[in-house]
C-alpha positions in Angstrom: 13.3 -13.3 -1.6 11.3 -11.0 -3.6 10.0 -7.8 -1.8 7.3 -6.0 -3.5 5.6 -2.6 -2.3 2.0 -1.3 -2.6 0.6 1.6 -3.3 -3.2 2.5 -4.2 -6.6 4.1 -3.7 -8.1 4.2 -0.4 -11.3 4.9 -2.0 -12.3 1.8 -3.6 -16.0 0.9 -4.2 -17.6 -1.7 -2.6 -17.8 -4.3 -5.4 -14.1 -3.3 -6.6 -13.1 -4.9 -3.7 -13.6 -8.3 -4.5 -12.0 -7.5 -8.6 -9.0 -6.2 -6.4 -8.6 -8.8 -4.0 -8.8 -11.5 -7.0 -6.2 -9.5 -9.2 -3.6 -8.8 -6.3 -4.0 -13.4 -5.0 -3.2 -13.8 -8.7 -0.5 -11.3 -9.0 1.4 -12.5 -5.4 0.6 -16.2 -6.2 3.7 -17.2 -7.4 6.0 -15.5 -4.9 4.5 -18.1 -2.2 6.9 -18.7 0.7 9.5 -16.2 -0.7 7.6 -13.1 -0.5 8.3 -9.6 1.2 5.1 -6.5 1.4 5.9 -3.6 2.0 2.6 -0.9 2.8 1.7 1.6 4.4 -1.3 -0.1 5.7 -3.8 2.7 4.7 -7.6 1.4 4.6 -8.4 0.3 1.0 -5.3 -1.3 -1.5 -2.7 -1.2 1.7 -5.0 -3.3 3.7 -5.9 -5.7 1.0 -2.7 -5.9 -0.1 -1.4 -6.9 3.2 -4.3 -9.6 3.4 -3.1 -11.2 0.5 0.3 -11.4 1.4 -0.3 -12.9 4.4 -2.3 -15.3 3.0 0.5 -16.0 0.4 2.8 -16.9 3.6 4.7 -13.6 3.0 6.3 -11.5 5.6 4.8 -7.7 5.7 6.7 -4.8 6.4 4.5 -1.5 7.6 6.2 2.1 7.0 4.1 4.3 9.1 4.4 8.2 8.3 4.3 9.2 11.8 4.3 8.2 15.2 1.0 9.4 16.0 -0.7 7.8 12.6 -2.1 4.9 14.5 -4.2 7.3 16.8 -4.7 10.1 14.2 -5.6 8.2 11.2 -6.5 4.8 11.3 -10.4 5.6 11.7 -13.0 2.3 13.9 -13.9 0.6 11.3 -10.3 0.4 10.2 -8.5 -0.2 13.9 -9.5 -4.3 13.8 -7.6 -5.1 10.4 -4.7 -1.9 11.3 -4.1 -3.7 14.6 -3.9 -7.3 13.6 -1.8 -6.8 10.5 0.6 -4.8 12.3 0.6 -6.8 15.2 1.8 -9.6 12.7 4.9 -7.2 10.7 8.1 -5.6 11.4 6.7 -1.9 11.7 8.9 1.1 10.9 8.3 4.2 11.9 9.2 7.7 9.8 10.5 10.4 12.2 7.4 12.6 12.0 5.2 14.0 14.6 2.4 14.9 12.8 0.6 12.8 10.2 -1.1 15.3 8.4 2.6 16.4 7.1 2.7 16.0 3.1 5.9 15.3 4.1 5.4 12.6 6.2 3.5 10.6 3.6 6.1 11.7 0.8 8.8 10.0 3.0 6.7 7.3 3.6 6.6 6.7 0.4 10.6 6.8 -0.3 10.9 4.3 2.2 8.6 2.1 0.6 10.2 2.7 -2.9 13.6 2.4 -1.3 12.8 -1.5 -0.1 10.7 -2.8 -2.7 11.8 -5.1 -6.1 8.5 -4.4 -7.8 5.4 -2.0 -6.5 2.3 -3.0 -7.2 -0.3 -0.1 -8.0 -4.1 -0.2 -7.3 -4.9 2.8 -9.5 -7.0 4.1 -12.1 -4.4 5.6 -13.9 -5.6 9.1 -13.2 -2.4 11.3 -13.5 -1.0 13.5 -9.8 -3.2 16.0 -8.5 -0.1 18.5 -8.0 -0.2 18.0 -4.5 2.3 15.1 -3.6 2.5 11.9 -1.9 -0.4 10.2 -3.9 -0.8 7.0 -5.7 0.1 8.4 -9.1 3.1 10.2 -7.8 4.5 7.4 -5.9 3.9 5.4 -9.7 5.8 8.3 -11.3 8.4 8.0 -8.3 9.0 3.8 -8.9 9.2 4.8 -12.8 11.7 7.6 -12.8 13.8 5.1 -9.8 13.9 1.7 -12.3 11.4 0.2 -10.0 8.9 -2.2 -12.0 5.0 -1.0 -11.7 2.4 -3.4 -11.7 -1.2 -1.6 -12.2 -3.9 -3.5 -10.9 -6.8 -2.2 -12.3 -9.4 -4.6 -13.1 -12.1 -4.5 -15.4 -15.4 -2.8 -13.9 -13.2 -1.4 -10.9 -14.6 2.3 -9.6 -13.1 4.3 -6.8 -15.9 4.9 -4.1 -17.6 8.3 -3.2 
């Protein structure tokens, strides 16, 4: 059983999507039937992550940084994919009230880190903003733990406005 962890933008462009989608099949395509995600299940890499685990046959695993993060964060548009992925994993929740807790998303992230074989990155390899709990600091995180980083990152991929 391999179990591999995601982290990545939530602000991908439209037509990254499809580059991302292709890269991450590709990536997760030989883990088929023995296959463990690990996300977050943010809108953007999480959720397309997620996707393509499931459609691997892999198990997921959501880490949710709060209890309220459902009802605080997962915006409309979001809720249909959220709710069936989840509805479909073994959810764990942090012990956090309040998602908009740096915190809560750094621990998040341990929790992620602490499960995963591999992480896989969908990131533009634009270094941490200082503040914490981002894509490049949960990459620098993996790194410094031994935990091997897969950046996916095709060619003509943007982040959205």
């Amino acid at each position: 059983m391999t179990t591999i962890a995601v982290t990545g933008h939530m602000d991908l462009a439209d037509s990254t999507v499809p580059l991302v989608q292709e890269e991450l099949r590709d990536l997760l395509r030989g883990h088929q039937g023995d296959l463990v995600g690990v996300t977050c299940l943010a809108r953007g890499s999480d959720t397309l992550f997620a996707e393509a685990v499931v459609e691997a046959g892999g198990r997921l695993v959501v880490i949710l940084p709060s209890r309220d993060y459902r009802q605080a964060k997962v915006k409309p548009d979001h809720a249909p994919a959220f709710d069936r992925l989840a509805a479909a994993a073994e959810v764990v929740t942090m012990p956090y009230d309040n998602t908009a807790n740096r915190e809560a998303y750094e621990a998040a992230n341990g929790e992620l880190l602490k499960r995963a074989d591999r992480l896989v990155a969908v990131w533009d390899g634009v270094p941490p903003s200082g503040k914490g709990g981002g894509t490049a600091d949960t990459v620098e995180q993996a790194r410094s733990a031994g935990v091997p980083v897969d950046v996916v990152w095709p060619r003509g991929a943007r982040r959205g406005a």
